[in-house]
N, C-alpha and C positions, 0 to 999 in steps of 0.2 A: 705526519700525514693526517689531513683528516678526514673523519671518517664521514661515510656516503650519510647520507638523510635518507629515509625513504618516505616518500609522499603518497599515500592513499587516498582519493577525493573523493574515495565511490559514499561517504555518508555524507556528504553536499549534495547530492545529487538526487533528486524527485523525477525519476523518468519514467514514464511507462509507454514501451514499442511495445508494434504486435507483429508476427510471422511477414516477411518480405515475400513470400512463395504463396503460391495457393495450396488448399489442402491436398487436392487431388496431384499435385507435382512434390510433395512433401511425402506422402504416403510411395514413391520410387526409389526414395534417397535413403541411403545407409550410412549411416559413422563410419568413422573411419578406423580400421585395425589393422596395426599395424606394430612391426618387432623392431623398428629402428627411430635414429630419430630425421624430422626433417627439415631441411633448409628453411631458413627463415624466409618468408615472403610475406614484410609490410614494406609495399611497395609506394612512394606518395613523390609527388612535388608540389612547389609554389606555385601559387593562384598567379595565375600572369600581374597583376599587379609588384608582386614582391620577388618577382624570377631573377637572378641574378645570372651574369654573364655566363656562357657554357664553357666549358676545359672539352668539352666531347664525352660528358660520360651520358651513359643512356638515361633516359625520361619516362617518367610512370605518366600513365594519362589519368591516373587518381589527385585529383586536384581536390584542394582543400572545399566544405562548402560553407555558406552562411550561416553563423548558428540560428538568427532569428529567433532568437527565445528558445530554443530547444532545448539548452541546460543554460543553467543559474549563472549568473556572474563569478565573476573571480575564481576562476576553476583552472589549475592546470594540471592535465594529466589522462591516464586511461581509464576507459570504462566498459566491461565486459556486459554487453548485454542477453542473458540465455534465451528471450523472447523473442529478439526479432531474427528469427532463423532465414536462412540465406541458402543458394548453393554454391558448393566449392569443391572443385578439380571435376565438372562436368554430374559425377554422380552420389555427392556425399552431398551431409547435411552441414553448415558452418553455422556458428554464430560470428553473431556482429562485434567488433574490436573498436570502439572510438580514442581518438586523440583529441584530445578536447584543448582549444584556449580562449577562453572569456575575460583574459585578463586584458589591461589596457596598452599591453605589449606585444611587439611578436616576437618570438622564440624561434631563433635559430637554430638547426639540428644537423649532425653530420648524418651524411649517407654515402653508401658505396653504389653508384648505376642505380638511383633511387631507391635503394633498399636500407630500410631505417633498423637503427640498432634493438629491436623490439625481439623477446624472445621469449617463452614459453617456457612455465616453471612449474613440479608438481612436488609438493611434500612424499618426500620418501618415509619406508620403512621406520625410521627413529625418528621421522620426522621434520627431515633439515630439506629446503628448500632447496629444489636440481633439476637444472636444465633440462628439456627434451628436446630440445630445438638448436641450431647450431647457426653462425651465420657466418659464409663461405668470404675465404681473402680475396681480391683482387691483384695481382701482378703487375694490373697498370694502374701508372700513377692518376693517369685522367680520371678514374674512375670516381676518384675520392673527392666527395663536395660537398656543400652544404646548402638545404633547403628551409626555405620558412614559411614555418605557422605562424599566419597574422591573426591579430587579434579579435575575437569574436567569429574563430573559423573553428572548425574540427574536420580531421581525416577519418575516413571508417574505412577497415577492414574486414575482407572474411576470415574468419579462422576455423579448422577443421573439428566437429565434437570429434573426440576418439571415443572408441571402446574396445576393451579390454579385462583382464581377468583383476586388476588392482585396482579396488578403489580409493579413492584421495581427492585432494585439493589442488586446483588448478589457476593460476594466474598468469597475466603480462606482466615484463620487464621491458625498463623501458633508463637503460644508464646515462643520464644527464648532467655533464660538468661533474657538480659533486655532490646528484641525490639519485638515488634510484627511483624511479618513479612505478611504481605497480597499482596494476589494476584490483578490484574486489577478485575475491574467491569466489567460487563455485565446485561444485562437487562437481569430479567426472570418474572416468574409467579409462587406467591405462594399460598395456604389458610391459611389466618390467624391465623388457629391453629397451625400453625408450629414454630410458636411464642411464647405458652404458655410450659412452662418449666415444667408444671404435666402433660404434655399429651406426654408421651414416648413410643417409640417402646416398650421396655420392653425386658425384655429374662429371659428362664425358663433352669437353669442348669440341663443338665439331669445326672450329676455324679460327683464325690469327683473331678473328675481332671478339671473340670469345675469352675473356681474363680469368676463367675460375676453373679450378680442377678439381673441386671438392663441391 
């Protein structure tokens, strides 16, 4: 078998964003603290150009944008930005998540109901690189498809700062064919229970067109 590659792009990268939020709506918003971990939610589809046929699974209205110069050529992969702060889940603080492709390709990516394989990682205690994030099965088969990033596009997402009583290193996963692709580190703050893999958000399907129980 061979073994994954891992791709890191964030030293290609000359970017400088500034805060998405005004001061006065930044100074409301708190991190997020929290004892478990939770559902993955990078949620994206194909710019109508590149949409392919539907099975019926559901559709993110996170459509790819134009890079227009925004990052450097031939890049592909993620990029954590801690500057341009965002809000996420109504009353926390997120940073920004890009998926970047400047290459002269597009890249196809599986997804479950537009939710991409992207997942949240924090060096533990000794050190080794672990999950806090988890990303829930589907039961139905429609659910499972594939969308694409064309070329000279990028996806952004919010993701939640946490804090917490552990400090560490924080990054995106991002498992592609056969390279992992992660984003730059950054220092955050977690609780150690966001570490343990029985302590999950959870979710309670409230009807038939609902595929997840976790």
């Amino acid at each position: 078998m061979r073994c994954q590659e891992k791709v890191n792009i964030s030293n290609g990268i000359a970017f400088n964003g500034k805060p998405k939020i005004d001061s006065d709506t930044l100074k409301n918003l708190d991190s997020l603290d929290i004892d478990f971990q939770l559902r993955g939610n990078c949620y994206a589809f194909s710019s109508q150009k590149n949409a392919k046929e539907s099975n019926g699974e559901a559709h993110s209205e996170n459509i790819p944008k134009s890079n227009k110069g925004k990052f450097e050529k031939d890049l592909f992969g993620l990029y954590l930005s801690e500057i341009e702060l965002q809000k996420v889940y109504e009353t926390y603080i997120g940073h920004t998540l890009y998926l970047i492709n400047t290459t002269d390709k597009n890249i196809d990516l599986s997804a479950q109901d537009s939710r991409l394989d992207i997942k949240t990682e924090i060096k533990s205690h000794i050190g080794i690189w672990t999950e806090i994030t988890y990303l829930p099965s589907s039961w139905c088969g429609n659910s499972y498809h594939t969308i694409t990033l064309g070329t000279d596009e990028y996806w952004e997402f919010v993701q939640p700062v946490f804090k917490g009583s552990f400090k560490t290193k924080l990054r995106y996963k991002l498992e592609f064919e056969d390279r992992t692709i992660v984003s730059n580190e950054i220092v955050a703050f977690i609780n150690p229970e966001q570490m343990d893999k029985d302590r999950k958000e959870g979710h309670q399907a409230n009807n038939i067109m609902d595929p997840y129980n976790e």
